[in-house]
Structure formats: structure tokens, C-alpha cells
GULUM-18621 format. One record per residue (C-alpha): residue number from 1; x, y, z. Coordinates in steps of 0.5 Angstrom, whole numbers, plus 500, padded with zeros to 3 digits. Example, Ala and Ser with C-alpha at 12.3 -4.5 7.8 and 13.67 -1.06 7.14 Angstrom:
! GULUM-18621
+-----+-----+-----+-----+
| seq |  c1 |  c2 |  c3 |
+-----+-----+-----+-----+
|   1 | 525 | 491 | 516 |
|   2 | 527 | 498 | 514 |
+-----+-----+-----+-----+
END
This chain:
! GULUM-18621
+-----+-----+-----+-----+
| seq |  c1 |  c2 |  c3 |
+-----+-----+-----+-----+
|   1 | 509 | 608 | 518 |
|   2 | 511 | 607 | 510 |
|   3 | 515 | 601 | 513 |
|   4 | 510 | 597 | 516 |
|   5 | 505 | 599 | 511 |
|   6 | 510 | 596 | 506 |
|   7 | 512 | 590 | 511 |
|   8 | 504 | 588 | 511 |
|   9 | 504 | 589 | 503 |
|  10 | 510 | 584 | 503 |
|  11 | 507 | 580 | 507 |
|  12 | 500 | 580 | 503 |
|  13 | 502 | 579 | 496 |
|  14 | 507 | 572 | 499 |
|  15 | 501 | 570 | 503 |
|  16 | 497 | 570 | 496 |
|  17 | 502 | 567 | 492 |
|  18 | 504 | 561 | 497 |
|  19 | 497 | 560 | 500 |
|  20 | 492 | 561 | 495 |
|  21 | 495 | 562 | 488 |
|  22 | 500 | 557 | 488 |
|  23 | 495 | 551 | 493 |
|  24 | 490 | 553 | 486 |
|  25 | 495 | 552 | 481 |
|  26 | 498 | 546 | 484 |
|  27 | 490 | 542 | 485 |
|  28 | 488 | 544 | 478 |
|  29 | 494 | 541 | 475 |
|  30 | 492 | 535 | 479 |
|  31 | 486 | 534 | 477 |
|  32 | 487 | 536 | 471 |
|  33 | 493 | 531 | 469 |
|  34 | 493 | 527 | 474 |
|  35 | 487 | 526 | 477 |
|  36 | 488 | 518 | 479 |
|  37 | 495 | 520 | 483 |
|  38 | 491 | 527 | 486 |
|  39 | 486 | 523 | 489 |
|  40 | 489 | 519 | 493 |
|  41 | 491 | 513 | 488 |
|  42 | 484 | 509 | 490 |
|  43 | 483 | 502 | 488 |
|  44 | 475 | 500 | 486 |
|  45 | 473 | 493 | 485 |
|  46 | 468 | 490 | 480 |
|  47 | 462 | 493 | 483 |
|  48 | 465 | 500 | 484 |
|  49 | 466 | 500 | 491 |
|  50 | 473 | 504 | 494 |
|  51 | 476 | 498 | 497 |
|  52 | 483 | 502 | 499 |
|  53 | 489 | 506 | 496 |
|  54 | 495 | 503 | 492 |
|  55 | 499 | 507 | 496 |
|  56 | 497 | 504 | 503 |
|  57 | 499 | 496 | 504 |
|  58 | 493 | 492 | 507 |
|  59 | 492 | 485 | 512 |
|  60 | 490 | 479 | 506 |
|  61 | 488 | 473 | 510 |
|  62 | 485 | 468 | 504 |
|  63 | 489 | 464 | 501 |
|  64 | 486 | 466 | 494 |
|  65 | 489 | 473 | 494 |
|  66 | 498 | 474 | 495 |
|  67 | 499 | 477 | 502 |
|  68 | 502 | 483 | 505 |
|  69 | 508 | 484 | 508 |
|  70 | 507 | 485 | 516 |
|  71 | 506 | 491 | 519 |
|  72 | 506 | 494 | 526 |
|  73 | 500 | 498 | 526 |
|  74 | 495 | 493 | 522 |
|  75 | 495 | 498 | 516 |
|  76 | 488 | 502 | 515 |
|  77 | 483 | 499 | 511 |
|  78 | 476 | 501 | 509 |
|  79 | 474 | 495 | 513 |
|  80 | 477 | 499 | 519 |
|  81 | 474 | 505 | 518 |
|  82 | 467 | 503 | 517 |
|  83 | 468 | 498 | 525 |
|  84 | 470 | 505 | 528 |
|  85 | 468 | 511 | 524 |
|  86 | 471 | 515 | 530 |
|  87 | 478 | 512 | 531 |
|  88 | 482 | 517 | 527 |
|  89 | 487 | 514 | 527 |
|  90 | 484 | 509 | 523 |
|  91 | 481 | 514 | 518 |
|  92 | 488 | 517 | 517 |
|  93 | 492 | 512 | 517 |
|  94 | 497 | 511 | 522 |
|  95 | 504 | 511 | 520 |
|  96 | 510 | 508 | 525 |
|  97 | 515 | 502 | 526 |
|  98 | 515 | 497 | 533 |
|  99 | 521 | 500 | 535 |
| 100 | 523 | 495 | 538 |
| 101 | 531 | 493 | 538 |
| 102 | 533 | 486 | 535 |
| 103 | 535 | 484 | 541 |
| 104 | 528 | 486 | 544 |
| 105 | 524 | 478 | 546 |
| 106 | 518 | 481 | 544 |
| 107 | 520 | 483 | 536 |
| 108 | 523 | 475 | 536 |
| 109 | 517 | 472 | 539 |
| 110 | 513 | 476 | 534 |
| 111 | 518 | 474 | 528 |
| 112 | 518 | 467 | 529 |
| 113 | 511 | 468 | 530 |
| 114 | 511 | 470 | 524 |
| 115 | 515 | 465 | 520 |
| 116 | 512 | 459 | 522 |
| 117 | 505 | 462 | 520 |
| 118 | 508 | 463 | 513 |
| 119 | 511 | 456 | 512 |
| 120 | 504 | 453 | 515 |
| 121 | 501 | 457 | 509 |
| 122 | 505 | 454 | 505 |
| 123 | 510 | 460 | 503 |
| 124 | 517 | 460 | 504 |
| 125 | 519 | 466 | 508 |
| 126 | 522 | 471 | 506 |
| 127 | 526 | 478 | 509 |
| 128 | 519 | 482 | 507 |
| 129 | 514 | 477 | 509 |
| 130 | 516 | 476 | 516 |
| 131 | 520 | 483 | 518 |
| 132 | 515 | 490 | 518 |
| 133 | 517 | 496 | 513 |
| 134 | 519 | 502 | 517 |
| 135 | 513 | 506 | 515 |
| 136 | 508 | 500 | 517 |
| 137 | 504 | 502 | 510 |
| 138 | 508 | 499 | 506 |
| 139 | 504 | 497 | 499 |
| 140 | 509 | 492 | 496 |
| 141 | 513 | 486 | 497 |
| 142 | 519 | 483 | 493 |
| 143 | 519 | 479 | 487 |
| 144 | 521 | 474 | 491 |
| 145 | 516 | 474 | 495 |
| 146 | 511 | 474 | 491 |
| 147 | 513 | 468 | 487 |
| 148 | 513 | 465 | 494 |
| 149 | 506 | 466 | 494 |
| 150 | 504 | 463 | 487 |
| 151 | 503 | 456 | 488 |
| 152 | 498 | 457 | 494 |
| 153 | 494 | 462 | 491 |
| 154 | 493 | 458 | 484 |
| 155 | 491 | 452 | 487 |
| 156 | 486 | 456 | 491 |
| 157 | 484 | 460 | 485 |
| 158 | 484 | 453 | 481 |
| 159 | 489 | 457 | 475 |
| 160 | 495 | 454 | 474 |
| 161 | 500 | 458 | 475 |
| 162 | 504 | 459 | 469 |
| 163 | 496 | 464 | 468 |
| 164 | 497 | 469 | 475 |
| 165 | 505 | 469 | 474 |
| 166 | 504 | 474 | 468 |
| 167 | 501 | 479 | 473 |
| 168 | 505 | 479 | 478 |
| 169 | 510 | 481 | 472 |
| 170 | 506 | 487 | 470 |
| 171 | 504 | 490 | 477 |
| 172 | 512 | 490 | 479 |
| 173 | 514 | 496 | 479 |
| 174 | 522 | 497 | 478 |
| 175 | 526 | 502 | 482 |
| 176 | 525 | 509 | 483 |
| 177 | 529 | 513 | 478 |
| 178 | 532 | 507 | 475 |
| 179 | 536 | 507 | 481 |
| 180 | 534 | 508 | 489 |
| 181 | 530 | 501 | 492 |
| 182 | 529 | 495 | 489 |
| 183 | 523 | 493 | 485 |
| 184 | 516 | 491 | 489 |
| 185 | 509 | 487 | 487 |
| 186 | 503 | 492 | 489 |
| 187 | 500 | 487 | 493 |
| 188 | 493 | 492 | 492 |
| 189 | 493 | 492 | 484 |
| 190 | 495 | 484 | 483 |
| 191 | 490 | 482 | 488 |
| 192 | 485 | 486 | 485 |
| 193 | 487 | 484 | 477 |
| 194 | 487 | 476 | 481 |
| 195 | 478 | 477 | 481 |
| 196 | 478 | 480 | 475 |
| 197 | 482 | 475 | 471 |
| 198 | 478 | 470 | 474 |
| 199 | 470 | 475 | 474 |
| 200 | 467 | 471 | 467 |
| 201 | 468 | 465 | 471 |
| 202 | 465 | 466 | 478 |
+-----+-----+-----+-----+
END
């Protein structure tokens, strides 16, 4: 009897420590030092409304904002939540790659789609551009392909590009640990800094 006592005693404190003591300091320690990040890292526009997360990649179509790389589940944007507030999917965010093997005439079909739709665009086709990341939420594109972008996007926006070129320098985010990946543009936060450049004019 003592031992089952002592059993459920143990049992209580790791409860306690791992599923109430240790969750509250972890969310304290979030909203207290790192309130952006803990909250989803979501991105407003000039009027103040949440228009996504910068962790979450999402569909762009005008030519007055730089494009996303494909994804394989259309990402999950506000738009789509307020379309189809009961597809969960959708609210949460489906994460998930085609599956398709590189021999597969559907992902070919889709890849030269793709291609040709960039070029159409004015957009010299890069490996990020035209093939979908593995989680198909990715934020990012390459340097390369975010300069690939810049012509279109200034004459769209009526700037020179020497004007837009310094931002995508200063959302370009280098590797993790100065070691793992490559550095990527934040497609999110340098379409968001694209409208504010340009707020005083409009």
C-alpha cells in the first residue's frame, strides 16, 4: 500500500512540474520577452489588421508585390479562413509536400506550368520559384530569386529599383546558426515594407 501511495505521489509532483508548473513559466517567459515570436509572429497592415504570420508563406498574384515560392497545399491565409470559416484545415494551416516522384507526368506538368508562368511574368525562373518547399508553408525565397523579381515589381510600383533593392537586403535572413541553409527573403515582411515605403504617396 505504501508503494502505490508513493507511486501516485510521484506521479502527481512530474504532473505538476511538466503539465502546469513548467507550460506557465515557459508562456510567462514568452509573453514577457518575446511577445511577437509567442504569438504567432503575425504581421499587420497600415490599417492594423492581421493579414498573416511571417512564419507562413502566402499566394501573391499582383505584380506590385514579389511572389512566393509554390506550394502544394495553396498555403493558409486570412483570406481563406474568412472564405471557409469551418474548413479546419484552413484555420490551422495544412502543412505537406505532392509526393510526387520526379518522374510523376503530373509534377512535370505542373513544373513546366509554372515556369512558363513566370517567364510570362517577366521572372527568370529559379529552383524555389518553380519547385514547392517540403512543408509547402515555406516564408522564404532565395536572394536570387527575389532580385529576379525587382524589375517587375518596380515598374509596377512606379520606384526605381536601386529604391526596393535595400529592402530586400534588410528582410534577408542568413543561415541558421551561421551554419545550416541558405539565406532567404521573407516574402511576407518585404511585401509589407513594399506598402509602407510607398504610404505617404498613395
Amino acid at each position: 500500500m505504501r508503494d502505490i501511495i508513493r507511486a501516485i505521489r510521484i506521479t502527481f509532483v512530474l504532473w505538476l512540474l511538466t503539465a502546469v508548473i513548467y507550460p506557465l513559466i515557459m508562456i510567462v517567459i514568452g509573453q514577457v520577452f518575446f511577445p511577437f515570436q509567442a504569438n504567432g509572429s503575425i504581421v499587420q497592415n497600415l490599417e492594423g489588421q492581421d493579414v498573416g504570420s511571417a512564419l507562413i508563406g502566402q499566394a501573391f498574384t499582383s505584380d506590385r508585390y514579389f511572389q512566393s515560392r509554390s506550394s502544394s497545399v495553396n498555403y493558409s491565409s486570412f483570406t481563406q479562413q474568412e472564405r471557409d470559416p469551418e474548413n479546419i484545415g484552413q484555420r490551422t494551416g495544412v502543412s505537406g509536400a505532392s509526393n510526387f516522384a520526379p518522374s510523376n507526368p503530373d509534377l512535370l506538368a505542373r513544373i513546366n506550368e509554372t515556369a512558363s508562368q513566370l517567364q510570362e511574368s517577366g521572372i527568370s525562373p529559379t529552383a524555389d520559384l518553380v519547385y514547392a518547399s517540403g512543408s509547402g508553408l515555406d516564408p522564404h525565397i532565395t536572394v536570387e530569386a527575389a532580385f529576379n523579381q525587382l524589375e517587375r515589381v518596380a515598374q509596377a510600383r512606379n520606384l526605381s529599383p536601386d529604391e526596393i533593392a535595400p529592402l530586400i537586403v534588410k528582410h534577408t535572413q542568413g543561415r541558421f546558426l551561421w551554419i545550416f541553409g541558405e539565406p532567404g527573403v521573407n516574402v511576407l515582411n518585404l511585401n509589407r515594407e513594399l506598402d509602407v515605403l510607398q504610404a505617404p504617396l498613395e
